[in-house]
C-alpha positions as CSV (number, residue, x, y, z in Angstrom):
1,X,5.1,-58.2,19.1
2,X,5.4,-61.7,18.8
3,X,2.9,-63.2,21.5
4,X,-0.5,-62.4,21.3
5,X,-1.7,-59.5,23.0
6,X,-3.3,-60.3,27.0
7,X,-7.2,-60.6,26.4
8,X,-6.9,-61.7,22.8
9,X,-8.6,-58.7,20.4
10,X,-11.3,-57.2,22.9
11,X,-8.7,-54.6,24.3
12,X,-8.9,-53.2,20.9
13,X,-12.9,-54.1,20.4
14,X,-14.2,-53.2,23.5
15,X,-14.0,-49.6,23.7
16,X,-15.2,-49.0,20.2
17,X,-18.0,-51.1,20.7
18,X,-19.5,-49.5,23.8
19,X,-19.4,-46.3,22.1
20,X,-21.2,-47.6,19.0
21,X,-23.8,-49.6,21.6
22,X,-24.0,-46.5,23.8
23,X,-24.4,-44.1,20.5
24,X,-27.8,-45.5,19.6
25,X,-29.5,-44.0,23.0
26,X,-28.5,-40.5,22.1
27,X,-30.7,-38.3,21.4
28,X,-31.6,-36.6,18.2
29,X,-31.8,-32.7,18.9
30,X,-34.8,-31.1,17.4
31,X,-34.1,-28.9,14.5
32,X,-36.6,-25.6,14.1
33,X,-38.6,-27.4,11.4
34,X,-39.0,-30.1,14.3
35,X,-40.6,-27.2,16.6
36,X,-43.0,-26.0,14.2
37,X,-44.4,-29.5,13.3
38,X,-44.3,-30.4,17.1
39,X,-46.4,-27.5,18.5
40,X,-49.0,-27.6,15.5
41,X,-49.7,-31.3,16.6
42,X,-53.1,-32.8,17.5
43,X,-53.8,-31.8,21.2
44,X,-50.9,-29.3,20.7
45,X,-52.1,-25.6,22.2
46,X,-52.0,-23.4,19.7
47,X,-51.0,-20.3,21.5
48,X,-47.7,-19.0,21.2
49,X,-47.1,-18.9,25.2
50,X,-47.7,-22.1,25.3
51,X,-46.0,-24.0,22.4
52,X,-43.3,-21.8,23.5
53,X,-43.3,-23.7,26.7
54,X,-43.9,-26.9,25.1
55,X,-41.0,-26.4,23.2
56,X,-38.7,-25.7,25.7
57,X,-40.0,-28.8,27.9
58,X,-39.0,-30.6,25.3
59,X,-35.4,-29.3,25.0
60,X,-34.7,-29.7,28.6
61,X,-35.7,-33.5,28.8
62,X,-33.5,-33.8,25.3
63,X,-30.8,-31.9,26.6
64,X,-31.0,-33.7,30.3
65,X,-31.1,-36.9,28.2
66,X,-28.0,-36.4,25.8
67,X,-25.9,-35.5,28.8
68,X,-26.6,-38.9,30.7
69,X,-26.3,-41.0,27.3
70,X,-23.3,-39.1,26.6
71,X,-21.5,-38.8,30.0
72,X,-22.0,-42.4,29.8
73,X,-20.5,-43.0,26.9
74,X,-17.7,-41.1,27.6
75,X,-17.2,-42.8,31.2
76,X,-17.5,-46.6,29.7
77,X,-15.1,-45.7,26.8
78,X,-12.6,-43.4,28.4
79,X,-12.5,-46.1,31.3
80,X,-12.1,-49.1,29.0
81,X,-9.4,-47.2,27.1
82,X,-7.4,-46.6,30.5
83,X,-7.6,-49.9,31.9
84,X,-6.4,-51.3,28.9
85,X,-3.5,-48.7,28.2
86,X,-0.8,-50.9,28.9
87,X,-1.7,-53.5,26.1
88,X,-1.8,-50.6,23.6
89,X,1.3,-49.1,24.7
90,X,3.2,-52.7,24.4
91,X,1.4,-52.9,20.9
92,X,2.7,-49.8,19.9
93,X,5.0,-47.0,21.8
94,X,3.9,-43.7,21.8
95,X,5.8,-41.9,19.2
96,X,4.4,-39.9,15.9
97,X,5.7,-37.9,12.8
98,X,5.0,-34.3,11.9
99,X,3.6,-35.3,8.9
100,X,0.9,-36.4,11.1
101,X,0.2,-33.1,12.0
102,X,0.4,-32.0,8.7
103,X,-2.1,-34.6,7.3
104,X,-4.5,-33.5,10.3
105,X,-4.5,-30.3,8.6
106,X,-4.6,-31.1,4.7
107,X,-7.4,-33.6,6.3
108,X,-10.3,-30.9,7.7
109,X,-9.7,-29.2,4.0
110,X,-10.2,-32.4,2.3
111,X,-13.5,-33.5,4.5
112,X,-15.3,-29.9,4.4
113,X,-14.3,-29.6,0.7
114,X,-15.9,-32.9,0.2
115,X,-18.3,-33.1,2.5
116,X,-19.7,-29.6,1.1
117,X,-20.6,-30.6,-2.7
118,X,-23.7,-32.8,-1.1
119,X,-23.1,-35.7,-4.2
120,X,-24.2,-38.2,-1.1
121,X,-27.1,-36.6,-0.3
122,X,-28.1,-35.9,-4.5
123,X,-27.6,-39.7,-5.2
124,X,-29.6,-40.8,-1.9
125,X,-32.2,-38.9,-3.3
126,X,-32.3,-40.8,-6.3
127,X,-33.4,-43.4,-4.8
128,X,-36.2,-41.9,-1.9
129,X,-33.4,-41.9,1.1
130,X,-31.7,-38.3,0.7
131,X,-32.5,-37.8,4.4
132,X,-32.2,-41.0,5.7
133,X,-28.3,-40.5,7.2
134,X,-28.9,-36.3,7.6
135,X,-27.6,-35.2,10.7
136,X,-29.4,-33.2,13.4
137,X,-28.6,-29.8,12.9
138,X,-27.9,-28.8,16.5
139,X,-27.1,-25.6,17.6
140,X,-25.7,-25.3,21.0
141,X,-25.8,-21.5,21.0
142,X,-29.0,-21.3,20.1
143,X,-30.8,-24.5,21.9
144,X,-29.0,-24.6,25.0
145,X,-29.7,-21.1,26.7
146,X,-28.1,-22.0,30.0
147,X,-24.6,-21.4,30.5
148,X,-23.7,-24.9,32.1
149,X,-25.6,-26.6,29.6
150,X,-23.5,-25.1,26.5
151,X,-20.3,-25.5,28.8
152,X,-21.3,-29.1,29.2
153,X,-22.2,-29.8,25.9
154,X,-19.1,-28.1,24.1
155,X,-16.6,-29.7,26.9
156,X,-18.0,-33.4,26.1
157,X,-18.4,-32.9,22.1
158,X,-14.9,-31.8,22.0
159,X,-13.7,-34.6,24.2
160,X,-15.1,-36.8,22.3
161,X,-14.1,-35.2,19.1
162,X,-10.6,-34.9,19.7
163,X,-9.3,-37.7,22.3
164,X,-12.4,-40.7,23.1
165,X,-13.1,-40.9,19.0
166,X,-9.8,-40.9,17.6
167,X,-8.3,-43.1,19.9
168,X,-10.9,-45.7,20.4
169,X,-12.1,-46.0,16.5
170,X,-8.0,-45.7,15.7
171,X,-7.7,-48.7,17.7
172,X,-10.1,-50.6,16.4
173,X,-9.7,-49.9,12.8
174,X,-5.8,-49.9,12.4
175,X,-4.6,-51.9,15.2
176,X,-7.4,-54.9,15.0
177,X,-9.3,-55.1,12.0
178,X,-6.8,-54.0,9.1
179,X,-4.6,-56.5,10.7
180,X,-6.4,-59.0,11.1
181,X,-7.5,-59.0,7.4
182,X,-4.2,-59.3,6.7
183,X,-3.7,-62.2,9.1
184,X,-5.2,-64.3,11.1
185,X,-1.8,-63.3,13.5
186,X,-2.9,-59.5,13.9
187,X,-0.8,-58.7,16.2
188,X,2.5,-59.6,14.4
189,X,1.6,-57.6,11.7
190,X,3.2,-54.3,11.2
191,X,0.8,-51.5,10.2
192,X,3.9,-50.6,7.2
193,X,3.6,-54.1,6.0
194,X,-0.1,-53.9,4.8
195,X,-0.9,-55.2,1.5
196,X,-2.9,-53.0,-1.1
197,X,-6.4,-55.0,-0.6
198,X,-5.7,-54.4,3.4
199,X,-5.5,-50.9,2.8
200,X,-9.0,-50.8,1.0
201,X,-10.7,-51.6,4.7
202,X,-9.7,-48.3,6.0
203,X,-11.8,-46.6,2.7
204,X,-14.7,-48.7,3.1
205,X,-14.9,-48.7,7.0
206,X,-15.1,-45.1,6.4
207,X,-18.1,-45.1,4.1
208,X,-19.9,-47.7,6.7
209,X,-19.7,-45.1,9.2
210,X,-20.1,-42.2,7.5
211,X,-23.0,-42.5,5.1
212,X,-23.8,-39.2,4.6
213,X,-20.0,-37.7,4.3
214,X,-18.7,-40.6,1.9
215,X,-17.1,-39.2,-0.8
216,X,-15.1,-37.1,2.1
217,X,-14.8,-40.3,4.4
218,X,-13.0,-42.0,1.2
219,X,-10.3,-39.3,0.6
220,X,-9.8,-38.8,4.2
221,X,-9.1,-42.4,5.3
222,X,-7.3,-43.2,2.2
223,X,-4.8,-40.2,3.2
224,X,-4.2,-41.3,6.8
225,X,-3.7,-44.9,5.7
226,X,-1.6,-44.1,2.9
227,X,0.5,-42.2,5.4
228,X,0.7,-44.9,8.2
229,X,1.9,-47.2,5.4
230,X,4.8,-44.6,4.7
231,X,5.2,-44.0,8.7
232,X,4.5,-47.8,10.3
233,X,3.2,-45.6,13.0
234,X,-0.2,-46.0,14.7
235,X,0.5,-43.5,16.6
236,X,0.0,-41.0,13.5
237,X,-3.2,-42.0,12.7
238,X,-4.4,-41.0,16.2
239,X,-2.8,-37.9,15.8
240,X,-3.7,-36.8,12.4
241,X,-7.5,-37.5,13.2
242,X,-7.5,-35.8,16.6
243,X,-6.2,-32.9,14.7
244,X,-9.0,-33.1,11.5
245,X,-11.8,-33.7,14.4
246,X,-10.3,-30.5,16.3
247,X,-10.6,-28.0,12.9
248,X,-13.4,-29.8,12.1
249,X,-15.1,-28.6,15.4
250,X,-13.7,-25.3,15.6
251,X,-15.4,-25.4,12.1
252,X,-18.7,-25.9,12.6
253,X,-18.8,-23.7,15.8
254,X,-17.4,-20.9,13.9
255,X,-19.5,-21.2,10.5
256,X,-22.3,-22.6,12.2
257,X,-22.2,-26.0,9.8
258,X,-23.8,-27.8,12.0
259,X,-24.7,-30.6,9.9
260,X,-21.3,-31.9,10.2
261,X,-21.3,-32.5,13.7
């Protein structure tokens, strides 16, 4: 813990941001609303037969485009992750608390509770930008009528829900940035050793990258940093959230929420 870690901080920067870089080439799903304005478009045929088939033209090359951006994304980051899995290891040792598994749970209450009111989405509109973070509402059962393709989808959104996200933005977040802001020595700093205005990146970082879920992304990263200051374990955090993303899938799949995804 003493020496700096081999490669400096990109070990813990690197995976995070080529799924960030990679994110901004995925496509946005057309919602229904999207159909209807796409097929009454100028040069658009009218007839139903064939804005049908525009329609589903259109969802193919979406759908053949998401799984490319997204394979891709899971390929660079996964591989990134692995090759660097030593460094992370000697950082910190695999080892977690049940009350990670408990916060996990308390967690997917806390974001859908949250989440649900729509306050984000009310004061946005205040000011002309209620849809401006909105999530596509994608519906996999619906839009993806092929069996492989809802297979595919499902197997990567969960992977990436559950294992690439929590991992790679768990690594970045806790075990670079919140130490660093605590010193310019990161990687001597325990994660049970933060100071309060430390703790107030995890809160803010979660706002940044959740816009649209703030008031949720505040309560949730406050409780997982509140418990890894009680733990010292990193290992916790990765845990807790790869639970809350697992609920928080099985969620929208079962409720059909698919604004949250």
């Amino acid at each position: 813990m003493d020496e700096q870690p081999t490669y400096g901080c990109w070990p813990y920067v690197l995976p995070f941001l080529a799924f960030m870089l990679v994110s901004l080439f995925e496509p946005r799903f057309p919602t229904q609303q999207d159909d209807v304005l796409a097929t009454t478009a100028p040069g658009v045929s009218q007839t139903a037969e064939e804005a049908d088939e525009y329609v589903q033209r259109e969802r193919r090359q979406q759908t053949r485009w998401f799984f490319l951006v997204y394979g891709l994304k899971v390929l660079l980051t996964t591989g990134l992750l692995i090759y660097f899995w030593k460094i992370y290891l000697g950082q910190f040792p695999f080892s977690f608390t049940f009350w990670s598994i408990v916060a996990g749970v308390v967690g997917i209450f806390v974001w859908v509770v949250l989440a649900e009111t729509g306050i984000e989405k009310f004061l946005l509109g205040l000011v002309g930008a209620g849809d401006t973070f909105s999530r596509s509402q994608f519906n996999p059962y619906a839009q993806l009528p092929e069996a492989w393709q809802l297979t595919g989808f499902l197997a990567l959104r969960f992977f990436g829900l559950v294992i690439m996200v929590p991992i790679c933005e768990e690594l970045f977040l806790r075990g670079f940035l919140m130490r660093y802001v605590q010193s310019p020595e990161w990687w001597k700093v325990q994660l049970n050793q933060l100071s309060v205005r430390t703790m107030l990146v995890a809160p803010l970082y979660g706002v940044l990258t959740h816009p649209g879920e703030a008031l949720a992304a505040i309560a949730w990263f406050s409780l997982i940093t509140w418990l890894v200051a009680r733990t010292g374990k990193f290992w916790d955090a990765v845990v807790a959230h790869a639970i809350t993303n697992l609920l928080l899938g099985l969620y929208v799949c079962r409720f059909e929420q698919w604004h949250l995804w």
